[in-house]
N, C-alpha and C positions, 0 to 999 in steps of 0.2 A: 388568290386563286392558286390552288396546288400546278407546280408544275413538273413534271416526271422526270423530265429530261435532265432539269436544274437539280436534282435530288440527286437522279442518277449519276452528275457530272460532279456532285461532291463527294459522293461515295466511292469513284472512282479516282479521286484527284487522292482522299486517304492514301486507295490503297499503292499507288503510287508513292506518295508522300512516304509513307513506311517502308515500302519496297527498298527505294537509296537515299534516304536517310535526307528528303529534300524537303524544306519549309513550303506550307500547306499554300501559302498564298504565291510563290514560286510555279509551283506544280501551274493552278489555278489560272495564272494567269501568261503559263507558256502558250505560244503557238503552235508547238509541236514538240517531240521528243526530243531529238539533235538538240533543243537549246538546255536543256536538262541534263545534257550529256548520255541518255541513252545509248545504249547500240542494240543491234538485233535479239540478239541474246537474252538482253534486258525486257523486250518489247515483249519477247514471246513469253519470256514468265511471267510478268505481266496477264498477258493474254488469258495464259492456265491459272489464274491465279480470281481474275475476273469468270473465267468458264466456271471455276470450283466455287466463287460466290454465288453467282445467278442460277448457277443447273444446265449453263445455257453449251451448247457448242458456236463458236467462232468459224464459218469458212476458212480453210487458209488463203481463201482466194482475195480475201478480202483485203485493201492496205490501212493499215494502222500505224498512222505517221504523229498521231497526237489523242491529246485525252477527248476530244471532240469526234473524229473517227473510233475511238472506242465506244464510247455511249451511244452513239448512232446505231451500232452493230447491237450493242444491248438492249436498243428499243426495237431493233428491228426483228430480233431472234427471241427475246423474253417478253415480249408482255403483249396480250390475246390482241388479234386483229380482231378489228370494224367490223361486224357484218351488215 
């Protein structure tokens, strides 16, 4: 079964991965940012970086503490609601 979210959360783990220079199963299998060594800074290009792949805008309201809270924001802001 296709599932979105698992697509999502590898194409987001790349773009990470290439952002600081971090092995792919690293990223993958962090619980959040901090163990990656991110800081804020990092998170928010990050952030522009994922907006400029999808099309999509990010809340700033939103917290983005790991690559699981980013995908979440991705599914929730890029891809058509139920009706």
């Amino acid at each position: 079964m296709y599932d979105v979210f698992c697509t999502i959360r590898m194409e987001v783990s790349k773009i990470v991965s290439e952002y600081k220079e971090k092995e792919l199963d690293r990223v993958l299998f962090s619980a959040n940012f901090k163990q990656l060594g991110l800081d804020l800074i990092d998170v928010a290009d990050i952030v522009l970086a994922v907006e400029k792949e999808y099309s999509i805008t990010i809340p700033e309201t939103e917290h983005i503490g790991s690559v699981d809270d980013l995908v979440t924001c991705i599914c929730a802001n890029a891809l058509p609601k139920a009706v």
